[in-house]
N, C-alpha and C positions, 0 to 999 in steps of 0.2 A: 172765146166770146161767151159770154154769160147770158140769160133767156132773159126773159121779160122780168119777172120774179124779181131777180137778183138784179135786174139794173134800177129798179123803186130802191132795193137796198141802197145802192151806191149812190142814188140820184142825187142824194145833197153834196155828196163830192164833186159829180160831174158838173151840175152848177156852179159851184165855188169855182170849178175852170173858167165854166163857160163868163160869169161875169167877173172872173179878175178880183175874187175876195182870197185876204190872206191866208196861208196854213194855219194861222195863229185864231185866226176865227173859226176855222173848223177843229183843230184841237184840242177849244176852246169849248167846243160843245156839252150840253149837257141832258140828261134824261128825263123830262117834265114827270114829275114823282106822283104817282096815282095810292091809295091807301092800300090795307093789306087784302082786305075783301075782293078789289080789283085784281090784283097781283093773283090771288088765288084764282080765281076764275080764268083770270089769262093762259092760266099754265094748265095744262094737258098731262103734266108729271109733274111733284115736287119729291126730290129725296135729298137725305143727310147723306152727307159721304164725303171723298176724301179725291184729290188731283190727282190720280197713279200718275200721268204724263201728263203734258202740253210741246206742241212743237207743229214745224210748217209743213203743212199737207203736199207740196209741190206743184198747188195750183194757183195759179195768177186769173183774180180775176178782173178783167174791164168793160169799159162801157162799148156800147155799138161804134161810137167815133174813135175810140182807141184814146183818149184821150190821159186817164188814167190807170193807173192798175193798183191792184191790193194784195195783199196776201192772204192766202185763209190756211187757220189753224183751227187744231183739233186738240181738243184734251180727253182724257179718259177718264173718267168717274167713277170709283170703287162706292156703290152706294153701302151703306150700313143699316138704310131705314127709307122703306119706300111709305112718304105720308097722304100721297093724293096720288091715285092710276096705279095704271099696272106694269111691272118691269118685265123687260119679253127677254133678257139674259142678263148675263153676271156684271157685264160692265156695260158703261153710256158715255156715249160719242159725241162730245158738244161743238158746235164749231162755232165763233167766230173770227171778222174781217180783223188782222190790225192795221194800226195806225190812226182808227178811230177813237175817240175821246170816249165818246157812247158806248163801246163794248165792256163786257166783264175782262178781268185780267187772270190766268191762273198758272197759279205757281204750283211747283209740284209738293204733295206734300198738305196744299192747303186744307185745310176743314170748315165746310159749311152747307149750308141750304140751298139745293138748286131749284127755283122754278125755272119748267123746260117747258117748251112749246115746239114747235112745228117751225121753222122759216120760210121762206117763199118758195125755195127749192128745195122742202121738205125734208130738210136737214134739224138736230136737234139743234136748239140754242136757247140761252138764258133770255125768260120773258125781261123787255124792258133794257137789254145791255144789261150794265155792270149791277142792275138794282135786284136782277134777278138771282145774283148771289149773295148770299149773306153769310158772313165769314162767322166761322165760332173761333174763341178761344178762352179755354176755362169756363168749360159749361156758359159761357157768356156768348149773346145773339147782339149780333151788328147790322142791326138792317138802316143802314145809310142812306138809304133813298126808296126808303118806303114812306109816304106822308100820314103823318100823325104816328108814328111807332120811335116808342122811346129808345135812344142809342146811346149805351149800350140797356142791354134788358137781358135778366135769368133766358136761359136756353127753353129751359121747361115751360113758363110763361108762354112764350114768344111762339111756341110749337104748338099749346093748346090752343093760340087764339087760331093756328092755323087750322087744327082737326076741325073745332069747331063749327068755322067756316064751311071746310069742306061737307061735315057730316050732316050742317042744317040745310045747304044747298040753297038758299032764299031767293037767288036771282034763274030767271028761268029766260034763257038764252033764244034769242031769235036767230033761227039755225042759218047757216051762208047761204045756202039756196033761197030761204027767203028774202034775205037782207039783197038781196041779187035782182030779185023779182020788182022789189019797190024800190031798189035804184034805177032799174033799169027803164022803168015807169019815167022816173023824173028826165033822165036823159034825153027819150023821145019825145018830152016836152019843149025840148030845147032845140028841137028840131034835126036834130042828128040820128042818120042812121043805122043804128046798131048791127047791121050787119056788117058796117066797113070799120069796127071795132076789134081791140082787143079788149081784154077785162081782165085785171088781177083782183083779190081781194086780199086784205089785211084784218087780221083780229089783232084788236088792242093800238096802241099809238105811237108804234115807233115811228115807223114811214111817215107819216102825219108829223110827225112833231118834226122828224129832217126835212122832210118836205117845204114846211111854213116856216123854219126859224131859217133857212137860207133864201127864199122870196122874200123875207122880212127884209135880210140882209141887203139883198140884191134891190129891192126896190120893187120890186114885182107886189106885192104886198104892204101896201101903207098901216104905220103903226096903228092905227084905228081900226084897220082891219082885223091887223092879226090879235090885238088886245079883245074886240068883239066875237072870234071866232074861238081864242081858251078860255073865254066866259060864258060862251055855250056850251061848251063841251064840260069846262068842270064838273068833277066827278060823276062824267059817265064814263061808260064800257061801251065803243060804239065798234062797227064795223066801216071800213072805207074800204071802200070800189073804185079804182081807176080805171078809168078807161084811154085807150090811144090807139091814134088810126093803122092800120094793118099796113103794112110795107107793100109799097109798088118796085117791082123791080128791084127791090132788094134797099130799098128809102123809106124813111117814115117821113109822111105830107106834113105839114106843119098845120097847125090849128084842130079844128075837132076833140080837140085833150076832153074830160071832164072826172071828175071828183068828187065822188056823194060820200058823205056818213049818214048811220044809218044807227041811232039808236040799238043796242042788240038787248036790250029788256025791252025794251015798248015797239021796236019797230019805227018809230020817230023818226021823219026825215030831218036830222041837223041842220046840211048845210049841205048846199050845191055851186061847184065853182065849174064854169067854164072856161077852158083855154082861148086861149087867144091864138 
């Protein structure tokens, strides 16, 4: 069984169960592409280096229903050049889920750019899925799903824009404790008692982006909605707070859900959804 954490990862699969959308729709996924400046601040490490392995951990993960399961893999990371944070040993541990469309892929052997973050279960993993790798070959930079970064682009280039970034530091981060404090504001406006909560938080917009393009799918979510909700958000950096009702007896109650983002430059409340 997987925690709370990890079932926000999975949650757009378990939906695609739960409402009867195709594999071919989840497959099908893709990683809403944020610029480079984003990408950089997402990530808690970037370093150049190379695949030593990839291969299956031997753990199966699933949701609370049992409904479906995944597999988690691990790659190992020989870096050559640590360009943002600090490396705490010689090699780096990435995992992602397969079968997902959204994750990076790694072969062994490959060469490229990792932005790393933190996952829900404080595991490493590439920010963004597969955007947070960017393959070199021949000094040449492949960043596929960074927006507005020209593909392919000199390695050297593509690096500087990154120190840059990192060295001018220009966005100043509204820390998770506070992005907590003024979500959790808006929720007890909604009348909900925050003590029969749980609370995960998410930096950056994976979960968010699986979250809403299968409510989209499922109907949960009218095209209006979801069309008005990534024209708020374009290009921010925001933090999202989930909230869900704590287990009785070993059940989660149905309704009480809610969902804030939370600007992480200004603090800005986005956008708040309650469950139904």
């Amino acid at each position: 069984m997987i925690g709370i954490g990890a079932r926000h990862r999975v949650r757009a699969l378990i939906l695609a169960t739960l409402f009867s959308l195709s594999y071919a729709a989840i497959s099908d996924g893709k990683i809403v592409e944020e610029d480079l400046e984003t990408m950089v601040h997402e990530s808690k490490l970037i370093v150049l280096g190379k695949v030593a392995s990839a291969e299956f951990t031997g753990e199966i993960l699933t949701d609370e229903f049992k409904i479906g399961k995944w597999n988690l893999f691990k790659a190992v990371i020989k870096p050559d050049l640590v360009i943002k944070g600090r490396l705490q040993q010689d090699e780096l541990d990435l995992y992602c889920i397969g079968g997902m469309s959204t994750e990076a892929r790694f072969n062994v052997n490959d060469a490229s750019i990792f932005f790393v973050d933190e996952d829900d279960q404080g595991r490493l993993a590439t920010v963004r899925g597969y955007a947070g790798k960017v393959d070199i070959t021949q000094q040449v930079a492949m960043p596929v799903a960074i927006r507005n970064e020209e593909n392919p682009q000199p390695l050297d280039a593509f690096m500087e824009k990154i120190r840059s970034i990192v060295q001018v530091g220009r966005v100043s981060m509204v820390k998770k404790e506070d992005a907590i404090k003024i979500a959790n504001k808006e929720v007890e406006k909604l009348g909900i008692d925050l003590r029969d909560l749980e609370i995960e938080v998410d930096k950056g917009n994976r979960q968010w982006d699986e979250f809403m393009s299968i409510l989209r799918e499922s109907g949960e979510a009218t095209r209006e909605q979801y069309q008005r909700y990534q024209s708020r958000l374009k290009g921010r950096i925001f933090w999202t707070i989930f909230y869900s009702p704590k287990r009785i007896d070993g059940r989660r109650p149905k309704g009480g859900d809610a969902t804030v983002l939370i600007d992480a430059r200004s603090g800005e409340v986005l956008i708040v959804i309650r469950g139904e």
